[in-house]
N, C-alpha and C positions, 0 to 999 in steps of 0.2 A: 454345909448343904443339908436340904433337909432330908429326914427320913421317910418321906413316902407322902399321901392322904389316905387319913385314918377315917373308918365313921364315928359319927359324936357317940353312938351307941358304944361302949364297950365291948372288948372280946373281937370284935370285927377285924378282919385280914387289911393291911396294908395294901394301898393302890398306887400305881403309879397315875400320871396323867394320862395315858393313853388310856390305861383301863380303866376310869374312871368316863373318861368320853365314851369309852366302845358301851362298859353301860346303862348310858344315858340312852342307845338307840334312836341318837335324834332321827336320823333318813328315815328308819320302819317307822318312823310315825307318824310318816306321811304330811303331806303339802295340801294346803288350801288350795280351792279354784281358782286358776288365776296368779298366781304368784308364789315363790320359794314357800318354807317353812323358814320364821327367821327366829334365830335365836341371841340373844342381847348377853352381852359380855361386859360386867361392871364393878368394878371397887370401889368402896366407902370407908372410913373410918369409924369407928364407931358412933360416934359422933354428927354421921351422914355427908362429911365433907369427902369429895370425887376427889380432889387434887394438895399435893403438899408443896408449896414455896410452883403454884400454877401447873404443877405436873406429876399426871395420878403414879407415875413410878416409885414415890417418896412412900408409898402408901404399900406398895409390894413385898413379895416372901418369892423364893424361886418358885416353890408351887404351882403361886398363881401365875408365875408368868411360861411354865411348862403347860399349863391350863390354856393358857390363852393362843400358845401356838397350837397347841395341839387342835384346840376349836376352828382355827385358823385355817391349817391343815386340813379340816376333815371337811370343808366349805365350797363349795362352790364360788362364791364371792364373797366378797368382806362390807360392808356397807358404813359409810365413815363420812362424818360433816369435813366441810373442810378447816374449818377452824380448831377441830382435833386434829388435824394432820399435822396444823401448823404448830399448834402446842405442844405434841407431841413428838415433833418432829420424825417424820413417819421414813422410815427408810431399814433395811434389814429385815423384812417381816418373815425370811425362812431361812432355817438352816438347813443343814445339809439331813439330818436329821426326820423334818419336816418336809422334805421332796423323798426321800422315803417311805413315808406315809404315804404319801399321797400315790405314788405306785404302788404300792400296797393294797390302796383303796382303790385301784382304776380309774384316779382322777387324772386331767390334766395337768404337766410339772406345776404350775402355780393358780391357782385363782383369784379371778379376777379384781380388782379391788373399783371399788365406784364411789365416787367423791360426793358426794350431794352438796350443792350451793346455791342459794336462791342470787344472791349479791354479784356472782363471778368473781369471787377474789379469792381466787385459787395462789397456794403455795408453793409456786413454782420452783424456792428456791431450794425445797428438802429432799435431803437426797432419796425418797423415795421414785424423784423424775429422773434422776439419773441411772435407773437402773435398765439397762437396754432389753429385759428377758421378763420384766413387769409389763401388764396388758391394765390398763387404766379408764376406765369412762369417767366422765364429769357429766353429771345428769342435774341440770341446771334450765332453770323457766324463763324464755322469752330475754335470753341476753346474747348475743352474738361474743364469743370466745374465740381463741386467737390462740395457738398452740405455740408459747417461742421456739426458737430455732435451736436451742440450745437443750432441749431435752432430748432424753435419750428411749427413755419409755415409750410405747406403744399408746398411746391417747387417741379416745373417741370422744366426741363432745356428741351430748344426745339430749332433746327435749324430756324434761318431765318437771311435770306441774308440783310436784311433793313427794314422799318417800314411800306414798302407795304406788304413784307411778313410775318412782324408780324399779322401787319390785315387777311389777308387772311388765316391764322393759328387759327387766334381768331374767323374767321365767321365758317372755314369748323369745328373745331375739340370740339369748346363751346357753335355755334349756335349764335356768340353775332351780337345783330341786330344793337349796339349803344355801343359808344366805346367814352368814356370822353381823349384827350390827356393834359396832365398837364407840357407838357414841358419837358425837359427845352429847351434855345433857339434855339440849335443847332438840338435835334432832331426837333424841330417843322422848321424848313428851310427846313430837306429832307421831312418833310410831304406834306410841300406846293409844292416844288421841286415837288415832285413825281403828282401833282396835288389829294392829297388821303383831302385833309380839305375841310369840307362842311360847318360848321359852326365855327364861332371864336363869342367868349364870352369877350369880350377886357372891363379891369375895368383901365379908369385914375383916378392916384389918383393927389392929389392937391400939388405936391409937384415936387420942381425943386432940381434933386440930382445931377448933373454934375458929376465928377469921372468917372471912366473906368470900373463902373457894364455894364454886358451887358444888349443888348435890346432884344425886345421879340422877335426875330428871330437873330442869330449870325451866318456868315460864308460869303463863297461870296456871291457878289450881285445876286440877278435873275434877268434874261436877257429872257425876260422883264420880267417887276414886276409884279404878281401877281394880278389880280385886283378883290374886293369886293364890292358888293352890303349892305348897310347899310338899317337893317332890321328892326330894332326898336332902343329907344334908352331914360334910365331913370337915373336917378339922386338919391342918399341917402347922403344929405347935400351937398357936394362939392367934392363927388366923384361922378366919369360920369360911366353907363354901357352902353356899345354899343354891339349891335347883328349884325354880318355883317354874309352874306353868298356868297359862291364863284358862 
């Protein structure tokens, strides 16, 4: 297990996960008009490949993945393609641990988690749907959806055109002030596209995987690129976290 998140700087105190989120101060730093503050949650290898043998787990340290609940936790919703659901096979997303938090923070037991799909081919079969005490939207454009009878989840099917209006859906209709996106590569491009990303959570891991996985953003180039501000930045053995903001 590892021993903490250290900063790259030298001499610096040991973090845990929690305290390294409390500070980041995402919520004090306030939400756009109109929509959550979202903040993008991503690993790469060094290399820039998202996923090892189709699945970015291969790629992980416990850190980062104490990181990722913990983002998780501290969210109003979670914002997620659904063909990362399906790769990733989405189910477990809190422990007992993480509904702690979130009393803690005078949140809701869980938040919400929102599927984005333009296509409709939702993964109905990960056990993400079978968890009865999970609240679910699928915010998908001009498809008629069909809930089977065999889930257990709370599901809402709602209009939106793209992942600015899913946001905009998740601030007017759930209040969410703070909205985690977990990818995958291609929703997170029209997020950037759309200029909607305030913050990215980027974990390198130590590891060169060449192959044809994608990288953490896939589609055309942006014209121009995107540019970030590097906000902080810590280390847990030989994996790097970096905090950039747009």
């Amino acid at each position: 297990m590892a021993g903490g998140i250290e900063p790259l700087e030298a001499g610096g105190p040991a973090l845990t996960a929690r305290e390294l989120i409390d500070g980041l101060r995402l919520r004090e730093r306030g939400a756009p008009a109109g929509r959550p503050r979202l903040v993008a949650a991503m690993i790469g290898s060094a290399d820039g490949r998202a996923a090892v043998a189709g699945r970015s787990v291969g790629l992980g340290h416990p850190e980062d993945r104490a990181l990722l609940r913990g983002l998780r936790a501290s969210a109003d919703a979670v914002l997620v393609g659904a063909a990362t659901v399906r790769a990733e096979r989405y189910a477990n997303l809190f422990d007992d641990d993480d509904l702690v938090l979130r009393r803690e923070l005078g949140l809701p037991r869980r938040p919400l988690i929102s599927i984005v799909t333009r296509s409709g081919d939702v993964p109905w079969d990960v056990g993400l749907f079978a968890e009865p005490d999970t609240r679910i939207v699928i915010h998908t454009s001009g498809r008629r959806l069909d809930v089977p009878g065999r889930v257990a989840a709370r599901v809402e099917i709602r209009e939106a055109a793209d992942p600015g209006g899913a946001l905009a859906d998740l601030r007017r209709r759930d209040g969410a002030e703070l909205v985690l996106c977990e990818g995958g590569p291609r929703l997170l491009r029209e997020v950037v596209a759309a200029d909607l990303l305030d913050d990215l959570m980027l974990t390198v891991a130590p590891l060169l995987a060449a192959g044809d996985a994608p990288t953490a953003l896939a589609g055309t180039a942006l014209d121009p690129p995107a540019r970030l501000a590097l906000a902080g930045a810590w280390r847990a053995d030989d994996h790097v976290f970096l905090h950039y903001t747009s």
